[in-house]
KEFI-486284 format. One record per residue (C-alpha): residue in three letters; x negated, y, z negated. Coordinates in pm, whole numbers, padded with zeros to 5 digits, always signed. Layout:
<sites>
alaXYZ...
</sites>
This chain:
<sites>
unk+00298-09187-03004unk+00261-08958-02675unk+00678-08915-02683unk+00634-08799-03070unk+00341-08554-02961unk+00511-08467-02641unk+00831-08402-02822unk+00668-08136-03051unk+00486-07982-02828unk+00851-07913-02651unk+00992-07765-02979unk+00662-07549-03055unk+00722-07456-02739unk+01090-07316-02789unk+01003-07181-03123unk+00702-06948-02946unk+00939-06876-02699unk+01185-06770-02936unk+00971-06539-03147unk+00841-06367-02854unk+01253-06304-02754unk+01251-06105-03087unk+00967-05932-03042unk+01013-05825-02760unk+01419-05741-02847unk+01300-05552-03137unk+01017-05328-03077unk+01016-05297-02617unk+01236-05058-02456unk+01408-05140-02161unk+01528-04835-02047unk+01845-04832-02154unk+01882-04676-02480unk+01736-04401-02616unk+01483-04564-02860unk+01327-04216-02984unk+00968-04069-02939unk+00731-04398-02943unk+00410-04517-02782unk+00478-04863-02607unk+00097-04910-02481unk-00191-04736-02359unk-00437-04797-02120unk-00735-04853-02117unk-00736-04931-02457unk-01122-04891-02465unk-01252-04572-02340unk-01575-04299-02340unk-01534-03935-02337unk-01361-03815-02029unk-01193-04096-01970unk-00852-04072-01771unk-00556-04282-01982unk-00231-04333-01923unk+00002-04413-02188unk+00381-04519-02160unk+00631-04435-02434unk+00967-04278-02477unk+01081-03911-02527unk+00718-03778-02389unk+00915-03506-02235unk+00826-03246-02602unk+00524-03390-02643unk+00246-03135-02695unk-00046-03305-02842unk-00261-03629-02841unk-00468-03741-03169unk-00755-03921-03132unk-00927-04066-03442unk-01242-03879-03578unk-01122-03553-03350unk-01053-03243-03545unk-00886-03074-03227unk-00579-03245-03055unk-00579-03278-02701unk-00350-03037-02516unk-00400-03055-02152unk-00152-03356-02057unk-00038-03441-01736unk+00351-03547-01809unk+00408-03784-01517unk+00769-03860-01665unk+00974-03892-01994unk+00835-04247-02034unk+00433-04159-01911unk+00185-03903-01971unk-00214-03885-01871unk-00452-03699-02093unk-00866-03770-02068unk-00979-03873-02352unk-01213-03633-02532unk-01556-03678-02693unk-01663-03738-03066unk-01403-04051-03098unk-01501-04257-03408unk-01723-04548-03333unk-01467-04719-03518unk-01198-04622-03282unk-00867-04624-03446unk-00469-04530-03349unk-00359-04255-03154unk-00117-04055-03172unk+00181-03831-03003unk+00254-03505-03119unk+00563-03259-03013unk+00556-02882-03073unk+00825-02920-03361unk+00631-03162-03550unk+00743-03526-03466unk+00529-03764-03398unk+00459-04135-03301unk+00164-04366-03333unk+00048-04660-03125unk+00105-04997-03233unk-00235-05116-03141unk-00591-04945-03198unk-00801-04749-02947unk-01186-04887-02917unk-01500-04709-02783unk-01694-04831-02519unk-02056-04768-02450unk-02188-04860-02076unk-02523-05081-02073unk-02704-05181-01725unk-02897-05491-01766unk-02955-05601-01423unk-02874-05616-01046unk-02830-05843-00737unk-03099-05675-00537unk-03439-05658-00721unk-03711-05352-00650unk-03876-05422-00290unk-03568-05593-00112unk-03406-05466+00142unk-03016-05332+00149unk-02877-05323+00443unk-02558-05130+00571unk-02250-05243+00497unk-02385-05496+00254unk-02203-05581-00119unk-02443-05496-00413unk-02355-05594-00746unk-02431-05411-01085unk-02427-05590-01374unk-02441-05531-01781unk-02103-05404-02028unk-01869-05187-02052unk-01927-05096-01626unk-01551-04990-01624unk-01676-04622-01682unk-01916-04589-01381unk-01770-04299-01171unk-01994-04343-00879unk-02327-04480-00748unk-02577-04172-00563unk-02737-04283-00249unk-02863-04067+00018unk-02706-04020+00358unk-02859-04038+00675unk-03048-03707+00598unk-03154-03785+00296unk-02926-03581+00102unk-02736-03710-00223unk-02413-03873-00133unk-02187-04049-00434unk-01971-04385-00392unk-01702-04280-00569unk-01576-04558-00795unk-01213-04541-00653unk-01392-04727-00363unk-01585-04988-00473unk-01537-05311-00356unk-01479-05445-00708unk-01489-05271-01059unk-01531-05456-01386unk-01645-05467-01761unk-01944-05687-01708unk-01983-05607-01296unk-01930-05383-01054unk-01951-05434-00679unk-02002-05154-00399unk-02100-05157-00002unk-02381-05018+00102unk-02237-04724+00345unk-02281-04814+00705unk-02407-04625+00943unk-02448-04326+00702unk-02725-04458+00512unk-03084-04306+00446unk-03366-04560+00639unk-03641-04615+00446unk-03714-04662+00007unk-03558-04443-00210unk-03400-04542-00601unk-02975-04503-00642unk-02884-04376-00977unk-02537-04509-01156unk-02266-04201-01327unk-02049-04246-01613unk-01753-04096-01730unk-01959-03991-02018unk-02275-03856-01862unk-02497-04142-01838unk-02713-04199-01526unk-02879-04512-01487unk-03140-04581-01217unk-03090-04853-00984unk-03406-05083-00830unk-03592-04866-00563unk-03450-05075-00244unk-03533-05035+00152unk-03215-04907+00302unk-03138-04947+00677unk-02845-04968+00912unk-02653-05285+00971unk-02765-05500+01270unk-02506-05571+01539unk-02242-05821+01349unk-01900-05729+01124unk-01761-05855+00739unk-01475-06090+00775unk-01272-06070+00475unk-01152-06472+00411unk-00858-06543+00209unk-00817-06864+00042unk-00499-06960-00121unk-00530-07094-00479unk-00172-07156-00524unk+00190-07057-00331unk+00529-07005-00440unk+00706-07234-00204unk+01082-07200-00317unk+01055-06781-00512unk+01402-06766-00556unk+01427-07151-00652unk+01168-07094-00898unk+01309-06790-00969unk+01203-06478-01178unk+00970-06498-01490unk+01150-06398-01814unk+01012-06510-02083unk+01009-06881-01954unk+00753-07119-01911unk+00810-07190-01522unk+00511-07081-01383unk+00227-07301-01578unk-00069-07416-01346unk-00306-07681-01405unk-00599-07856-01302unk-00531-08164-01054unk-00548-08482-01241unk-00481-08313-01589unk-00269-08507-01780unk-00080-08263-01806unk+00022-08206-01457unk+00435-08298-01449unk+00427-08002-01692unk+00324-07801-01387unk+00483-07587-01116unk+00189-07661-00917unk-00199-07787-00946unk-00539-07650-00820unk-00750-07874-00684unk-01105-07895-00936unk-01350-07720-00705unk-01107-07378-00661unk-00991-07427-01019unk-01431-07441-01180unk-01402-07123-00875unk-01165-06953-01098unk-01384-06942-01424unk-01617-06745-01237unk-01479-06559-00942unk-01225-06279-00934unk-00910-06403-00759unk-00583-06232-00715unk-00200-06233-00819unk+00041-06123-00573unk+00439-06119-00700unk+00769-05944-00630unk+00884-05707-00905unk+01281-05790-01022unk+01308-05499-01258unk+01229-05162-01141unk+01266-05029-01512unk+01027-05245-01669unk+00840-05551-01602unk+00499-05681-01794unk+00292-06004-01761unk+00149-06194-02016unk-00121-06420-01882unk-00177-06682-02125unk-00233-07109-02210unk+00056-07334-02147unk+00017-07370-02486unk+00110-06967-02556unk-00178-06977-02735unk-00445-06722-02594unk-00380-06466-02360unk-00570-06343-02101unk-00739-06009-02113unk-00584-06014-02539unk-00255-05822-02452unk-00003-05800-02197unk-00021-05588-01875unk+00294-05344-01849unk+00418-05139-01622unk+00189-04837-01525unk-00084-05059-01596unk-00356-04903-01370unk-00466-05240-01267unk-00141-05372-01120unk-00200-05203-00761unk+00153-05145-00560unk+00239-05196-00245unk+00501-04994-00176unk+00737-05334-00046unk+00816-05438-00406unk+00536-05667-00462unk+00206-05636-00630unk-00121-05729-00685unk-00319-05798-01039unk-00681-05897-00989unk-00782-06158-01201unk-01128-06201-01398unk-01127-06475-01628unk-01528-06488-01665unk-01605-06402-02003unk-01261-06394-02119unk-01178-06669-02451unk-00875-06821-02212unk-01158-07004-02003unk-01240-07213-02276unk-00864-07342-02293unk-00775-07346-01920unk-00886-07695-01867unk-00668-07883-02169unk-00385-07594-02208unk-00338-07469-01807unk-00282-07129-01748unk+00084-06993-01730unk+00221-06672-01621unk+00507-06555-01828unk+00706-06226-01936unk+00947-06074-01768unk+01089-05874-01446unk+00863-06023-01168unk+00778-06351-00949unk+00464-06485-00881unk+00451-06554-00514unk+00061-06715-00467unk-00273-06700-00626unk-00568-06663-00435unk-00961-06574-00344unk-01024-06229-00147unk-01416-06272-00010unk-01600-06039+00243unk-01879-06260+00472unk-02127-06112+00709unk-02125-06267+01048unk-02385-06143+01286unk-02323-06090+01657unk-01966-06172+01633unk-01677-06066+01792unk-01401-05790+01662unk-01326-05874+01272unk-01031-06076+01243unk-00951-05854+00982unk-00915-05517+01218unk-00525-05590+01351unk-00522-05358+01692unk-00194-05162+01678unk-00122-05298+02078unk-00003-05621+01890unk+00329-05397+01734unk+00364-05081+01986unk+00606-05035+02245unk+00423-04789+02490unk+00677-04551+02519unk+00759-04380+02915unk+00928-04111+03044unk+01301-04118+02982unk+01276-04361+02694unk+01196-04678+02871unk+00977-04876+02681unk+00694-05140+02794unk+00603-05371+02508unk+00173-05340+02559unk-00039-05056+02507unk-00341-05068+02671unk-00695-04848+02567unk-00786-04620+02621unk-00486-04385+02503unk-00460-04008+02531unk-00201-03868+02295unk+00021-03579+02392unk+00277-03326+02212unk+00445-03293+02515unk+00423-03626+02720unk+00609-03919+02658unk+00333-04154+02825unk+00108-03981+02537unk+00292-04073+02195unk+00313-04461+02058unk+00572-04646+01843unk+00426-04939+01611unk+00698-05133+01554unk+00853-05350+01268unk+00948-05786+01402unk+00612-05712+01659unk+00360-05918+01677unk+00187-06262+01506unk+00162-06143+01216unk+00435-05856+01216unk+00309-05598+01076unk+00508-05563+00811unk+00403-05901+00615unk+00070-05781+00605unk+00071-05728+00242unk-00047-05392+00294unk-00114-05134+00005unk-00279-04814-00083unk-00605-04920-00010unk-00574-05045+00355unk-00611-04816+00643unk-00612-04705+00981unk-00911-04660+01216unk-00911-04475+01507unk-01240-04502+01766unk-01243-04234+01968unk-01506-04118+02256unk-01805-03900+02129unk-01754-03516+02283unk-01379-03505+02297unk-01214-03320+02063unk-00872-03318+01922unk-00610-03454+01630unk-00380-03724+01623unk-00017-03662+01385unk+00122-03996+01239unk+00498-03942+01185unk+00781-04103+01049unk+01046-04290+01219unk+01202-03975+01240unk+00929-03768+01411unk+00835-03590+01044unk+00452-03579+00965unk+00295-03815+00642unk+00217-03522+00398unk-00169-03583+00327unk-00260-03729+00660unk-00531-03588+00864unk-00643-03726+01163unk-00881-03505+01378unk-01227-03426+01473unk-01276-03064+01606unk-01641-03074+01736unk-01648-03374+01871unk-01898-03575+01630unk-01721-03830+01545unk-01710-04213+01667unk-01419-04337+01419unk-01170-04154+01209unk-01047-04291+00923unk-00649-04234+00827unk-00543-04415+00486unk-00229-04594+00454unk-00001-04410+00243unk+00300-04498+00009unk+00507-04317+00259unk+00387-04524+00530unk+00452-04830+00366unk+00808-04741+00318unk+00818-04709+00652unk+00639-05034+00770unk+00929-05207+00475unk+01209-05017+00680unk+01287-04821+00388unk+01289-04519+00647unk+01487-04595+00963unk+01570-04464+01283unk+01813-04529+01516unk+01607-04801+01651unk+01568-04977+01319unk+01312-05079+01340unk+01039-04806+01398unk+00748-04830+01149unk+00586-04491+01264unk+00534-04289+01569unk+00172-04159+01673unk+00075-03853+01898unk-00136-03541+01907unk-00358-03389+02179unk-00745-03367+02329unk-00844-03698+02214unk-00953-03996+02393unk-00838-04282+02185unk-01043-04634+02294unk-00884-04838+01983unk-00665-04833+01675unk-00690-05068+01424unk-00566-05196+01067unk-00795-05308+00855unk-00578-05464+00570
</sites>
């Protein structure tokens, strides 16, 4: 009797697969032909008034005008990012209903979205700190309640006591049902004082009045703990509409099905814990994921992700990252019996895993802050090269003693398998009272457009410089010298330098 079930399982299995080959055939562009003017998706597909969107399509290049349902007035100001995406914020006095949207050109054509548009509405209902407790620096707070994905920032008040905002961009995490900042650290107000929370839409919500303070002496290590890895990628090879990549439980019966198993404690961890995808991307011109049951029965989040999906972060090396929050979603009920597989097409999972902060007091240097000394080749006079750096570091236009390499193949790990992105950075510590900048160039000696790294009068104790798409094509070796194998080349003047680190 198991064969017989087994067996149909298999062929409902084929059939699925089938019907989403045709779907997909039929109504997704790949790039290749001209399909027309169209909307493919949109995103978010729930949204308040002054809400950024980005929506992907063909033939955008004419287009003019966005409807929204229950808006008289189209929306006119679009950002036209390229003939396939455009950004527009969405405007106020959307029907509650919600309803389609819609593409206009200045001759008259137009297109309308497959799927609907919904409103959203933010309610607070609680938080992880209550009134009386005390916050310290550096610590995570979390917000919770629905619809949180349209908090802009969270107002604290600096050192000073004036208003400061958390801009949402840097929270630690950002959800529908929670939202996670750090407390800044050490420019935060000592003493009581209430935080208020900002919308997209205008709402302010107050937060518990809390006791603020500095951190003690101590550092967050950020832990990593692998869920699942892709031991053979190219084995295994890319997703396209195939059922490779289906995960179970361990001891499911349903575990020979799988490409690999989670052992029960991580796998009850994943119901309620954001974790994280990390893949390679096998089709520049379009790849999506569809997150759904080894059954293909429901899918995770109710539609697939696409590309220009806002929450598939980039890293710059051909890989990215997709941050996973199952909690709440209907695919938790079905995860146990069904599994969880990853299917679509143009990309390859490479590992699933958890991404946690912990304080540690009185510790030594984070084991998350990589000093640069670990890739640099200390670069002398006449081009010899000695392969340690050692702090502190003056930099120099002029002298050769005063500019560093970091270097690609250096170091355990190199940097370059760091899995860096966007949202990692650079940070310099510097000696209070000397004054000065530091330039961050290419492998070719030409300055990152956007970087700024310099304190003029001498205030500050650490400088912050942002890792940049530019840099990471240099850290990939996308940009090359005649060394090959230069990731970027550091100097400046007036500074003195005591560290540099990468924080990842």
């Amino acid at each position: 009797m198991k064969h017989i079930i087994n067996y149909l399982g298999s062929l409902l299995a084929v059939l699925l697969i089938g019907s989403t080959f045709t779907a997909c055939t039929d109504d997704d562009d790949n790039g290749s032909a001209d399909v027309g003017l169209g909307i493919k998706v949109f995103f978010p597909t729930k949204v308040v008034a002054n809400q950024p969107m980005t929506i992907n399509g063909s033939d955008f290049d004419g287009v003019t005008e966005v409807l929204f349902p229950g808006v008289d007035a189209p929306v006119t100001a679009i950002e036209h990012v390229s003939n396939e995406m455009i950004r527009v914020n969405a405007p106020a006095g959307i029907a509650a209903e919600g309803g389609k949207i819609i593409v206009r050109t200045a001759a008259g054509e137009q297109a309308e979205s497959r799927l609907p548009l919904t409103v959203g509405h933010t309610k607070v209902s609680g938080f992880s700190k209550q009134p009386g407790e005390s916050a310290m620096g550096g610590e995570l707070i979390t917000v919770f309640g629905t619809d949180l994905e349209f908090i802009t920032g969270i107002e604290l008040l600096d050192t000073a006591g004036v208003s400061m905002v958390i801009d949402h961009k840097d929270f630690y995490r950002k959800g529908t049902s929670s939202v996670i900042f750090r407390v800044p650290d050490p420019n935060i107000y000592t003493g009581s004082f209430v935080g208020k929370i900002h919308t997209y839409d205008g709402q302010k919500f107050d937060m518990p009045e809390l006791a603020y303070e500095p951190a003690p002496t101590g550092h967050w290590e950020l832990v990593k703990t692998i869920i699942w890895k892709n031991a053979d990628p190219e084995g295994n090879g890319p997703i396209s509409w195939n059922p490779t990549y289906r995960i179970g439980k361990e001891g499911t019966d349903g575990k020979n099905e799988c490409i690999g198993t989670v052992p029960e404690d991580l796998w009850e961890k994943m119901k309620t814990t954001p974790f994280y995808l990390k893949a390679t991307i096998n089709n520049e011109g379009w790849y999506n994921l569809r997150i759904t049951t080894g059954w293909w029965s429901t899918t995770f989040t109710g539609a697939d992700i696409g590309k220009g999906d806002e929450r598939l972060v980039l890293a710059g090396d051909g890989t990215f990252t997709l941050e996973m929050v199952l909690a709440g979603d209907p695919i938790v009920g079905e995860m146990d019996e069904k599994h969880l597989l990853f299917t679509g097409e143009g990309y390859t999972p490479l590992e699933l895993y958890f991404e946690e902060e912990v304080w540690v007091e009185n510790g030594e240097a984070k084991p998350s802050d990589y000093d640069i000394a670990a890739w640099t080749v200390y670069q002398n006079e006449g081009g010899n090269t000695e392969p340690t750096l050692q702090w502190p570091f003056y930099p120099s236009w002029s002298n050769d003693a005063g500019k560093i390499r970091i270097m690609r193949g250096m170091g355990d790990p190199a940097i370059e398998t760091l899995g860096l992105t966007t949202s990692s950075k650079f940070v310099v510590y510097k000696e209070v009272g000397t004054t000065g900048q530091i330039q961050w160039n290419n492998p070719n000696w030409g300055s990152f457009a956007g970087v700024n790294c310099s304190d003029w009068d001498g205030s500050a104790e650490t400088i912050e410089v942002p890792v940049t798409e530019e840099m990471l094509q240099c850290i990939n070796g996308e940009v090359q010298d005649g060394w090959s194998n230069t990731a970027m080349i550091l100097q400046g003047d007036g500074l003195t330098v005591t560290k540099i680190v990468l924080v990842p």
